[in-house]
VOBA-60635 format. One record per residue (C-alpha): residue number from 1; x negated, y negated, z; residue in one letter. Coordinates in steps of 0.2 Angstrom, whole numbers, plus 5000, padded with zeros to 4 digits. Each point is the difference from the previous one (the first is absolute). Last residue first. Layout:
BEGIN
resi px py pz resn
NUM X Y Z A
...
END
This chain:
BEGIN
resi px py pz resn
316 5012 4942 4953 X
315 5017 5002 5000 X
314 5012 4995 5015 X
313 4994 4984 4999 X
312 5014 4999 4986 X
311 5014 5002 5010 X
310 5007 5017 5008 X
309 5017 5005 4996 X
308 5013 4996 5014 X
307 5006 5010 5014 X
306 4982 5008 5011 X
305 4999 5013 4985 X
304 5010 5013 5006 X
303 5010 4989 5012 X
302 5012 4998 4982 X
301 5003 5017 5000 X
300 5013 5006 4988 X
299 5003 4982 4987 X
298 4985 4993 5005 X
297 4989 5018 4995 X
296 5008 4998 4980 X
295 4990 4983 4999 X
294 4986 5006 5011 X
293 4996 5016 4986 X
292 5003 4987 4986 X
291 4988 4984 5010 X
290 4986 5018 5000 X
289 5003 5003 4981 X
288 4996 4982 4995 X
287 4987 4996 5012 X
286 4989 5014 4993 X
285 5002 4996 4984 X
284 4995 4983 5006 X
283 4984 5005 5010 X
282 4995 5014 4985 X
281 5001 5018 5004 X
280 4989 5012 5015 X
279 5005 5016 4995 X
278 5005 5018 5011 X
277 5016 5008 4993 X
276 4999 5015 5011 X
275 5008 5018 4992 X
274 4983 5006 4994 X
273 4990 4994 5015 X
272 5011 5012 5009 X
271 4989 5015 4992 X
270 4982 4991 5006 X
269 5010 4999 5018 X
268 5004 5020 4999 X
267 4982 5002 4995 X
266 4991 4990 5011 X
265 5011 5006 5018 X
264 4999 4985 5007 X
263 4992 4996 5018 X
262 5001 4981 4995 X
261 4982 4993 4998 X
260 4989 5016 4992 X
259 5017 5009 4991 X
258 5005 4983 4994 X
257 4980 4997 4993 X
256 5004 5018 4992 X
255 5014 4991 4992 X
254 4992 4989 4992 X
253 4986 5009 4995 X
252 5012 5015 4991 X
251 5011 4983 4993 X
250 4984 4992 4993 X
249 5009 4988 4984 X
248 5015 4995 5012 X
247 4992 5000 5016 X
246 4986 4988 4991 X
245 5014 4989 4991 X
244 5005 4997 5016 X
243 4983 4997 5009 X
242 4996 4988 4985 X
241 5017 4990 5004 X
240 4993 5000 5019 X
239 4985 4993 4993 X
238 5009 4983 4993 X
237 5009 5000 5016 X
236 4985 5001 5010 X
235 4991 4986 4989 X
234 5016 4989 4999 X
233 4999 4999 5021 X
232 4983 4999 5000 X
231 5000 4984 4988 X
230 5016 4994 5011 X
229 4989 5002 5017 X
228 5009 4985 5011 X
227 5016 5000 4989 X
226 5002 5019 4999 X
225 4996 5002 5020 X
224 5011 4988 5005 X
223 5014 5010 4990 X
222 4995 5017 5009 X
221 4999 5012 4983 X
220 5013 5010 4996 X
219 5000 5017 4987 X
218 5015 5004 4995 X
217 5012 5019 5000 X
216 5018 5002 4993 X
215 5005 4988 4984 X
214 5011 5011 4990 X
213 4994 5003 4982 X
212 5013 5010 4990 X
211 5005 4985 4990 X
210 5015 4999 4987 X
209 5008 4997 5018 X
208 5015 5010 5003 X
207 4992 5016 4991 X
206 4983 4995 5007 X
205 5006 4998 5021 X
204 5006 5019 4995 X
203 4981 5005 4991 X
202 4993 4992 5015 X
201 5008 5010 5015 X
200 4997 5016 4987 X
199 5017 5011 5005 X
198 5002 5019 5002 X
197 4982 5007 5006 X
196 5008 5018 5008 X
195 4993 5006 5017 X
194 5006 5021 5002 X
193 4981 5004 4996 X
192 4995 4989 5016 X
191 4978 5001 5002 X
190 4996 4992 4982 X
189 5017 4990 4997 X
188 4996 4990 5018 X
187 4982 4999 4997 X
186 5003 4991 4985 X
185 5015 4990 5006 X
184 4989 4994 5016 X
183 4985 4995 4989 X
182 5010 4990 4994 X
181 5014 4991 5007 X
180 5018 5009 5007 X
179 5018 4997 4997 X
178 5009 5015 5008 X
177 5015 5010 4998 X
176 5011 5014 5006 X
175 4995 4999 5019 X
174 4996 5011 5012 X
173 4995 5015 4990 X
172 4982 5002 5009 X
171 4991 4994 4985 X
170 5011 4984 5001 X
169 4995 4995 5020 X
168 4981 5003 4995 X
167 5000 4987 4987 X
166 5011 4988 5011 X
165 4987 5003 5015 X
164 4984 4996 4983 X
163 5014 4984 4996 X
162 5004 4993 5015 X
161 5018 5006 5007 X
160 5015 4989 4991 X
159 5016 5011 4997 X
158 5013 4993 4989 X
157 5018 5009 4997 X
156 5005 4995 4983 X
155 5017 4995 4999 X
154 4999 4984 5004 X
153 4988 4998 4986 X
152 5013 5003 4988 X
151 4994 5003 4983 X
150 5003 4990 4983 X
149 4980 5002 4993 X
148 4999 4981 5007 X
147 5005 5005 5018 X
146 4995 5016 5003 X
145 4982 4990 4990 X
144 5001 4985 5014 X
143 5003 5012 5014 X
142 4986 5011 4996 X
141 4988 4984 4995 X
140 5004 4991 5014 X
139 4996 5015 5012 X
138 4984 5002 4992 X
137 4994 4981 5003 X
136 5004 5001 5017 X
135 5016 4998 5012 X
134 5000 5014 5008 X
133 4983 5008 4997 X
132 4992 5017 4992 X
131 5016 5007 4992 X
130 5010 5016 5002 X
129 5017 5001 4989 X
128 5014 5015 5009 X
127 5014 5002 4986 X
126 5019 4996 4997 X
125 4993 4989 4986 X
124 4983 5005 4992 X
123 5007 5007 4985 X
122 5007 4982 4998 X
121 4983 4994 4997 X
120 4998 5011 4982 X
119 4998 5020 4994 X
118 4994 5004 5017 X
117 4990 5018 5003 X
116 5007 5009 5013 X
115 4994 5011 5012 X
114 4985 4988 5007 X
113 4995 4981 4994 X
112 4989 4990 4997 X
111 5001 4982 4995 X
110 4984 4990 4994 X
109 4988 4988 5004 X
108 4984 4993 4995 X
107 4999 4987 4985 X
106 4994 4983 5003 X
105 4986 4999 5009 X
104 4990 4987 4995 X
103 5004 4983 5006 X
102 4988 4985 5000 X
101 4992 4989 5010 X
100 5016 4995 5011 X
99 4995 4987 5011 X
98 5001 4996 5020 X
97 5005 4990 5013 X
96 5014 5007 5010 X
95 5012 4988 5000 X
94 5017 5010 5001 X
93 5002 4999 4982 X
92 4982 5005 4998 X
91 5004 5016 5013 X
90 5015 5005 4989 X
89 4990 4997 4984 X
88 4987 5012 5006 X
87 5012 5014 5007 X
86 5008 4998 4981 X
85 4985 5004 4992 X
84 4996 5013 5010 X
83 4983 5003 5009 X
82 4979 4997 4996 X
81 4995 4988 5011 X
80 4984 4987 4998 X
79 4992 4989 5013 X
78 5002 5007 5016 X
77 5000 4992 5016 X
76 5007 4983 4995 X
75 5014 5001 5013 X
74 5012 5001 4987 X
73 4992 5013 4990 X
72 4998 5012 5016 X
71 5020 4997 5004 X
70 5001 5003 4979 X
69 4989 5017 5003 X
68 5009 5005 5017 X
67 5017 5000 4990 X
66 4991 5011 4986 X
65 4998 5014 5013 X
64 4993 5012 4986 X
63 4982 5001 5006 X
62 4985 5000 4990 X
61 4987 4987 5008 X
60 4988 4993 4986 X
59 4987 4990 5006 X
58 4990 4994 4985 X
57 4983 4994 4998 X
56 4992 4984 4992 X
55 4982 4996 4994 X
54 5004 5007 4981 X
53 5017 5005 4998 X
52 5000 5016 4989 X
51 4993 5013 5013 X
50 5008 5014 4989 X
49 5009 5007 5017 X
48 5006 4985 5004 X
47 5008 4996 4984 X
46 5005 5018 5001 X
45 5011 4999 5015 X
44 5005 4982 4994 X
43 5007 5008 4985 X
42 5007 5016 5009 X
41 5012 4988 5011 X
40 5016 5000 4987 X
39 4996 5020 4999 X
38 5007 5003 5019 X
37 4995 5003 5016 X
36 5007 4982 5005 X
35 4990 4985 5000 X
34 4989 4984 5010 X
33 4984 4991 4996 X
32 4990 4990 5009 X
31 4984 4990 4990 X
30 4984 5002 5008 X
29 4984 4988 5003 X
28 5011 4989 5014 X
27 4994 4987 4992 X
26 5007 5005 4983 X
25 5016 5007 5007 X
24 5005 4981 5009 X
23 4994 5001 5018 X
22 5018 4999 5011 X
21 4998 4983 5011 X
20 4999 5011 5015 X
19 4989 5014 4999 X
18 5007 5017 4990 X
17 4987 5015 5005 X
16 5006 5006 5018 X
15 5018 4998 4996 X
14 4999 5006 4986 X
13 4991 5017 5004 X
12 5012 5002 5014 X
11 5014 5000 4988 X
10 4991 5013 4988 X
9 4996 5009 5015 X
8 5018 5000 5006 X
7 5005 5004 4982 X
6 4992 5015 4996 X
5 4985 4995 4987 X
4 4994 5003 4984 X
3 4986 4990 4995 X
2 4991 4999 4982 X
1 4983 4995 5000 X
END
């Protein structure tokens, strides 16, 4: 059964449920799972919901405080998380034990903006720029395309407010531009007439790249969870494939399971599926794009990633 919980009673549930010695999954008859209200969690949501792993259950807690998810993942309270790449392989470098399954979100942002409509980055100069997180993978990628599309980041003014306070901040006319996630740009164009979609996030990354496909959202598995249940471990990530390639071919399902889970509006998050690049890709292909995207990341925001590109234990 699928729990959703505040978190002072998903702490005291732990506390009361987690002996010393830390029961592997199996033992403990379920298998922990951490994500964001978002369409990277939908597999495990309908995994569940299918019953497709005989004998075992999964506890999925939705929350979006992925720093709580790696603290739970280092203590060995939680056996898989579903958050950025890049917070992932900051929390490896810094020891963290834990793998990266797979990555599958790899298209979902894009610059809006209100009363002008920008013919490139430098359009954006002498202008107010609001981004989720200082520091995160958003405000690399603003600063690295001013600086690669011959703009002046210094000459943007940046604004960093969460992303649904930032949303509301722009539809009031507060600042001139926003770089926002599905469903949030769907619902932003849908209730803001004046909002203007100007740039694709991926289609820029692709004119620099030959590639569009920016490595955003992974799943993670605890790594002494991986080596103790590997059989398990390649099971869930062989039916998590199946759950994207089941969003994909059931997107009016799919998002009525958001709709059930996440308090989403089911047709505004079946019309955001549209502009989500959502696909689970080959362990080396994979690799390939995410060391690209950490190669540009050392040059801007080394800290990003933890300072060094993750090693081969990285990957499971």
């Amino acid at each position: 059964m699928i729990r959703r919980r505040s978190a002072i009673l998903f702490f005291a549930f732990l506390a009361m449920l987690f002996l010393p010695g830390n029961l592997a999954a199996a033992e403990a008859g379920a298998i922990r799972i951490q994500g964001p209200p978002a369409v990277g969690l939908l597999p495990l949501l309908w995994l569940e919901e299918e019953g497709l792993l005989d004998a075992v259950d999964l506890e999925i807690f939705i929350s979006q405080d992925h720093q709580r998810g790696i603290a739970l993942v280092a203590s060995g309270d939680l056996d898989f998380l579903v958050t950025g790449v890049n917070v992932g392989a900051k929390a490896y470098n810094r020891g963290v034990d834990l793998q990266l399954v797979n990555t599958n979100t790899w298209g979902i942002d894009y610059l809006l903006t209100a009363g002008f409509a920008p013919e490139g980055w430098a359009d954006l100069e002498g202008r107010t720029l609001c981004l989720p997180l200082q520091g995160g993978p958003l405000d690399f990628l603003a600063r690295y395309l001013l600086v690669q599309n011959g703009a002046e980041p210094g000459r943007v003014e940046f604004v960093y407010l969460p992303s649904n306070n930032g949303a509301r901040t722009f539809q009031l006319g507060r600042v001139d531009a926003i770089i926002l996630p599905e469903p949030l740009v769907t619902i932003t164009l849908n209730s803001f007439p004046e909002a203007h979609l100007s740039f694709d996030m991926q289609k820029e990354w692709g004119k620099l790249h030959g590639d569009e496909r920016i490595p955003f959202v992974g799943l993670f598995v605890r790594g002494s969870f991986a080596r103790e249940q590997p059989e398990l471990t390649a099971q869930i990530a062989r039916l998590y494939r199946e759950g994207v390639e089941w969003v994909q071919a059931h997107p009016l399902e799919a998002s009525a399971l958001a709709e059930r889970h996440f308090g989403q509006n089911a047709a505004i998050f079946r019309q955001s599926l549209d502009r989500i690049h959502f696909q689970v890709y080959p362990r080396e292909e994979a690799r390939d794009l995410i060391e690209l995207f950490f190669g540009e990341i050392m040059d801007f925001f080394p800290e990003m990633i933890g300072g060094q590109l993750p090693d081969d234990s990285f990957y499971f």
